[in-house]
C-alpha positions in Angstrom: -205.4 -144.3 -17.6 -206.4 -141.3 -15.7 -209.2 -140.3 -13.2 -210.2 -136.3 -13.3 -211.6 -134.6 -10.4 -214.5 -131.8 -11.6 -216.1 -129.4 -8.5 -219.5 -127.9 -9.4 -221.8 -126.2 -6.8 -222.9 -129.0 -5.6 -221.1 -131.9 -5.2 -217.3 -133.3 -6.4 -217.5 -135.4 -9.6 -214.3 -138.2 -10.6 -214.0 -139.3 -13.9 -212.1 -142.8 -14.5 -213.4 -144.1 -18.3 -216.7 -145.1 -18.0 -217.3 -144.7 -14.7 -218.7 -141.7 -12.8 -218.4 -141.2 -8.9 -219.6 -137.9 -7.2 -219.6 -136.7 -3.6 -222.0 -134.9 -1.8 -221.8 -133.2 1.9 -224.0 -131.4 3.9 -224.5 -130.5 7.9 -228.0 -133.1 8.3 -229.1 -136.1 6.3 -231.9 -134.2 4.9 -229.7 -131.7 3.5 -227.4 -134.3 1.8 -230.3 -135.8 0.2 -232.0 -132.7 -0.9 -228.7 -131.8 -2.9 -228.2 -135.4 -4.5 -231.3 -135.5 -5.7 -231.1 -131.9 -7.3 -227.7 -133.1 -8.8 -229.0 -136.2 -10.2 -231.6 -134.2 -11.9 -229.0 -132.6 -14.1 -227.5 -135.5 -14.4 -230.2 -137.1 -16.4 -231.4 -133.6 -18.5 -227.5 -134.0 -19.0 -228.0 -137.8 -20.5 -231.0 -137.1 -22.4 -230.1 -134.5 -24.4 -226.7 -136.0 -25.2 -228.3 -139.0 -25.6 -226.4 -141.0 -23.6 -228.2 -144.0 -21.6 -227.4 -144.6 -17.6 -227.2 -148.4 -16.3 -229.3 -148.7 -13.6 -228.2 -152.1 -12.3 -224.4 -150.8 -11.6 -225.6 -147.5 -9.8 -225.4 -147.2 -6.1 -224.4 -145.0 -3.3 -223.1 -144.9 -0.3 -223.9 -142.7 3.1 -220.7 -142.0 4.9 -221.8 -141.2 8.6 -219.6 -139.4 11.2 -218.2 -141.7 13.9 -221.2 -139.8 16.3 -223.3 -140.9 14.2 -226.8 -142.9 15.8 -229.7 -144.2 14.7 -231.7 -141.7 16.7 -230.1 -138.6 15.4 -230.9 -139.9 11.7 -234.4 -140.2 12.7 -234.8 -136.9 14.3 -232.8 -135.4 11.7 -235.3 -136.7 8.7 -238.2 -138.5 9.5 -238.8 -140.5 6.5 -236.5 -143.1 5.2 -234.7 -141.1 2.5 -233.5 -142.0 -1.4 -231.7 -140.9 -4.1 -233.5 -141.5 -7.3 -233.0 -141.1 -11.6 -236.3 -139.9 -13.3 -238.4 -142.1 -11.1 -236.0 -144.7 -10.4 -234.2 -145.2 -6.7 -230.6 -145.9 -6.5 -229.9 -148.6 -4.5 -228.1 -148.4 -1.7 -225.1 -150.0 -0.3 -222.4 -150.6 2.8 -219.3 -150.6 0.5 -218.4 -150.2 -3.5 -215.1 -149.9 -5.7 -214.0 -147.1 -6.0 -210.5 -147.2 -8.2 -210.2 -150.7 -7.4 -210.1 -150.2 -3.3 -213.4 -151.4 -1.2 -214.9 -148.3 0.3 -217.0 -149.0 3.2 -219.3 -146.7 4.7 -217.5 -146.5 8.5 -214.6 -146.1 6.3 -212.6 -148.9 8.1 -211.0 -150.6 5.0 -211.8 -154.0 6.8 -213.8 -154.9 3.3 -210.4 -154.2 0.8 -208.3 -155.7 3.4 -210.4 -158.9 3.5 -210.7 -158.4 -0.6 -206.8 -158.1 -0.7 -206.3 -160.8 1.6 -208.3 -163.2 -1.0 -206.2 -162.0 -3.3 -203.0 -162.8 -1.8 -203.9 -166.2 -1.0 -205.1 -167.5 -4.2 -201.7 -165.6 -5.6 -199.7 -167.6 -3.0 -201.4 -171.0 -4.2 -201.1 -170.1 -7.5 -197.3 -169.8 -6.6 -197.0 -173.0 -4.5 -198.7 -174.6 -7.7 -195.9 -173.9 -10.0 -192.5 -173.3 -7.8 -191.1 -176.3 -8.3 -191.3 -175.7 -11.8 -189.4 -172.0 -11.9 -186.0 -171.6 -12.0 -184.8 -170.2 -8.7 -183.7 -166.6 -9.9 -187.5 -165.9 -11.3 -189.5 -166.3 -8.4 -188.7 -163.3 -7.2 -189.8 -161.6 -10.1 -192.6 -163.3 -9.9 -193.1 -162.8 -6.0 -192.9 -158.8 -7.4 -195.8 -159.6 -10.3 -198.5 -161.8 -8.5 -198.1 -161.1 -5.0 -196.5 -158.1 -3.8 -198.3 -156.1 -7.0 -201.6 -156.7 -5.2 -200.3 -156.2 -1.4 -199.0 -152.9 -2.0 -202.0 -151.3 -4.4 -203.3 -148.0 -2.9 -201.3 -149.2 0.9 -200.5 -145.5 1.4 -204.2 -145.3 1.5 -205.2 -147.9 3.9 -201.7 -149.3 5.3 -202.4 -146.9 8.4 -205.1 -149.0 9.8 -204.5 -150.5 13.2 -202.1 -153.9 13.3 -205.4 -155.6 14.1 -206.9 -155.4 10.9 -203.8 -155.7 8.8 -202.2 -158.1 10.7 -203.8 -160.9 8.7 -202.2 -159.7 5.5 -198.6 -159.4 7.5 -199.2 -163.7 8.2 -200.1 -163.7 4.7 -197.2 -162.3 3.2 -194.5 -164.7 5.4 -196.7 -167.6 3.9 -196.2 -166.6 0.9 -192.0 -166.1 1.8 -192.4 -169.2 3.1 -193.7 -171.4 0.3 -192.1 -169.4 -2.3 -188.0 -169.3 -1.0 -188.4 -171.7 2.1 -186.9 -175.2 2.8 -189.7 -177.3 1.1 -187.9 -180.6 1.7 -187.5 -179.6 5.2 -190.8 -179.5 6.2 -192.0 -182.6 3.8 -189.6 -184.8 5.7 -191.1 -184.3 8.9 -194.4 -186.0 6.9 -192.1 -189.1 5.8 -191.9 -191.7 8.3 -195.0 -193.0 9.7 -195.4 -192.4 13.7 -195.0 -196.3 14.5 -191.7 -196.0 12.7 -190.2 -193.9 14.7 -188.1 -194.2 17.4 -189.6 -194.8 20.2 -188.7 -191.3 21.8 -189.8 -189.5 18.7 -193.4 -190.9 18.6 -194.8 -187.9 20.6 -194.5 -184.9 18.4 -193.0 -182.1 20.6 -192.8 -178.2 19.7 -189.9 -178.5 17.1 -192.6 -180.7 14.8 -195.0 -177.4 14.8 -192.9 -174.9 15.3 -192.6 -173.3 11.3 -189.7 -171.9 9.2 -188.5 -168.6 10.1 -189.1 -165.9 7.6 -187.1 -163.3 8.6 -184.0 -164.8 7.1 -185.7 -165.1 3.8 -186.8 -161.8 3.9 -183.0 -160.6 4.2 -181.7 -163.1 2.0 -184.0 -162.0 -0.9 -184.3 -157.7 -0.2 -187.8 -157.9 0.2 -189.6 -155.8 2.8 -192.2 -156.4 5.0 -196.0 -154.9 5.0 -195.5 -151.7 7.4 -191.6 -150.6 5.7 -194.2 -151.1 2.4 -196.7 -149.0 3.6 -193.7 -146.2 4.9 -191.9 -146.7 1.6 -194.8 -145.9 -0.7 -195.9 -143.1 1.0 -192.7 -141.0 2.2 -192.2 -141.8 -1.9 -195.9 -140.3 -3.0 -195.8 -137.5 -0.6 -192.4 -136.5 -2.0 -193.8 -136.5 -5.8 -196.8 -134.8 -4.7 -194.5 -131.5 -2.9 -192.0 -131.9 -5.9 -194.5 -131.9 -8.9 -197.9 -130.4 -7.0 -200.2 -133.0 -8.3 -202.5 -134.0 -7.7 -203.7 -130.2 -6.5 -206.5 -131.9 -4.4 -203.7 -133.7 -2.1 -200.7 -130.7 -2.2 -203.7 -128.3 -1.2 -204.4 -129.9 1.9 -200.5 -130.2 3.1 -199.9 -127.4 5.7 -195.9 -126.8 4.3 -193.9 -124.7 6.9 -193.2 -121.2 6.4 -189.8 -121.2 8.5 -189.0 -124.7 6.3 -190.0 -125.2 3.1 -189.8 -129.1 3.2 -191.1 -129.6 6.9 -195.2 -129.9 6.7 -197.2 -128.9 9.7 -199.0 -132.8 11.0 -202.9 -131.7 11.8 -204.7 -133.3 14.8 -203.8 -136.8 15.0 -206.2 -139.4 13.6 -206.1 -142.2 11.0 -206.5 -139.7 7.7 -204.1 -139.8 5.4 -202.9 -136.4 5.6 -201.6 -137.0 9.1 -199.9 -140.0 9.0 -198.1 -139.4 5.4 -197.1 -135.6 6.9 -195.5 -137.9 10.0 -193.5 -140.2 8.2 -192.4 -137.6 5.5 -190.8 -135.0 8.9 -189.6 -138.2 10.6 -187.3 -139.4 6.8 -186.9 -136.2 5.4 -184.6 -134.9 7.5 -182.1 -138.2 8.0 -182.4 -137.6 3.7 -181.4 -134.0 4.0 -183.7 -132.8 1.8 -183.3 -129.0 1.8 -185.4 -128.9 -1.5 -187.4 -130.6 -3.9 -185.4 -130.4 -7.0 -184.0 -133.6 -5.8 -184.1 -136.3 -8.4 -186.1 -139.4 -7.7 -184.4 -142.3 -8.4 -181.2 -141.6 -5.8 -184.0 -141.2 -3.3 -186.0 -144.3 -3.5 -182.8 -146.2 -3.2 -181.6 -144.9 -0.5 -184.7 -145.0 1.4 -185.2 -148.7 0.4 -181.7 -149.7 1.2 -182.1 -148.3 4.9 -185.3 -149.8 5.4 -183.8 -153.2 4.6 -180.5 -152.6 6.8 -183.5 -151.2 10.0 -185.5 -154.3 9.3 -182.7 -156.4 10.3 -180.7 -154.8 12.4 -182.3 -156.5 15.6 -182.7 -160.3 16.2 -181.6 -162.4 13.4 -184.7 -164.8 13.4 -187.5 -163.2 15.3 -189.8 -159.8 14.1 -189.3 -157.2 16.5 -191.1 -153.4 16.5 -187.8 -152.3 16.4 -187.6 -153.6 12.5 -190.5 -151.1 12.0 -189.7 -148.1 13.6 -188.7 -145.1 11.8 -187.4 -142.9 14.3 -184.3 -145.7 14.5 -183.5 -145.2 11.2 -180.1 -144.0 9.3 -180.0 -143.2 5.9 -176.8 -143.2 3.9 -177.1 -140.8 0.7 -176.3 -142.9 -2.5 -174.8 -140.1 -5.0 
């Protein structure tokens, strides 16, 4: 499957199967409204004459609002309460939708897919606690790969640049699921065991060791897998590097800025959380420890060297304990795999 991007004079239409999604800006609210509702027009002239039937009860939109936005600018800006409509009948309106299978909100925070993605992961981690015992050993990381990681990593390039505070609750949820999948299970079942007045006397009151759970960062080391931030590095050094080799999609090459005294350095815009910054960060900060002088450079060599480095950074520092240092690209050294 494919989406296809179509600009007419109005607004931005994407195609994926059955589903249509078009984008409209303006300078003022009433503007933006005035155009949608000459869009959606043609839109239905479009459907009735080719016959074709719109379903009301899956149409919505969304109004994206700068950050300066306020409630008293939208009022002084258009009085009336404003709509979209199809022949006479409104289009509801919501604070987030799918759009490709992420959660667009209308701050544009990502805090509705993370907490989406975070269900996700934990129903894949029970799932996984439900039937480990019944896998052979070498499978579940295959299977790690298919139910879990699968849905962690969807689209991270996209929304892996928000702030640790918001995806910090899928970083727990990927060590539990390290830890239930590849950690001591007998271990921590013994410490349920022996009833409390069995114990010795001394080992009654549970102290800090009894609460205290299993490391993960062994696990992590002992099975190649990477944590959430060299994921979200790793995907997008590796889709910024097929976007400059193969310039596709045209709407993402067209808004790198490549330098014209070096062909594969990009020029980072004003810092903020868009894509287009962060991904033109990370690709100056790894292309040059690649030595990438151009981008006739297969693809293959270059993902695994990139994924064996990150793996030999991540644990480079303390044995047991997660450090920034495991996550910090500057600190890395890549060895070229021919």
């Amino acid at each position: 499957k494919q989406w296809y991007q179509r600009r007419v004079a109005v607004g931005t239409f994407f195609f994926f199967a059955d589903d249509t999604n078009i984008f409209i800006a303006g300078d003022s609210v009433k503007e933006v409204y005035a155009k949608g509702n000459e869009l959606l027009r043609s839109v239905q002239e479009y459907m009735y004459v080719n016959k074709l039937h719109i379903n009301m009860t899956k149409c919505c939109y969304i109004h994206f609002k700068p950050k300066a936005f306020t409630k008293h600018r939208a009022d002084s800006d258009f009085e009336e309460d404003p709509k979209l409509f199809i022949g006479d009948s409104p289009i509801k309106s919501t604070s987030q939708t799918k759009f490709l299978g992420v959660t667009i909100d209308e701050n544009l925070s990502w805090e509705a897919h993370i907490s989406a993605t975070r269900r996700k992961l934990n129903y894949a981690t029970a799932t996984l606690n439900r039937i480990r015992d019944s896998l052979p050993v070498h499978l579940r990381k295959d299977l790690y790969h298919t139910l879990f990681e699968s849905h962690l990593t969807y689209c991270i390039s996209v929304w892996g640049g928000a702030p640790a505070s918001k995806i910090g609750c899928l970083w727990l949820a990927q060590k539990q699921c390290i830890r239930v999948l590849f950690g001591d299970k007998e271990a921590y079942l013994n410490k349920f065991m022996t009833a409390v007045s069995c114990r010795p006397y001394q080992s009654q009151l549970l102290g800090l060791e009894f609460y205290t759970q299993e490391h993960t960062k062994p696990l992590f080391k002992k099975h190649s897998i990477m944590g959430l931030n060299n994921l979200y590095v790793y995907h997008t050094f590796m889709e910024i590097f097929k976007v400059l080799k193969f310039h596709s999609p045209i709407s993402i090459h067209s808004q790198l800025s490549i330098s014209a005294r070096k062909p594969t350095m990009l020029i980072t815009p004003t810092p903020s959380d868009h894509f287009i910054y962060r991904s033109s960060v990370i690709w100056n900060t790894i292309s040059s420890k690649l030595k990438i002088t151009d981008f006739s450079a297969k693809i293959n060599p270059i993902k695994n060297s990139l994924k064996k480095s990150l793996l030999q950074m991540q644990h480079s520092e303390n044995v047991c304990t997660w450090t920034s240092a495991d996550f910090d690209t500057s600190k890395l050294i890549i060895n070229i795999s021919k």
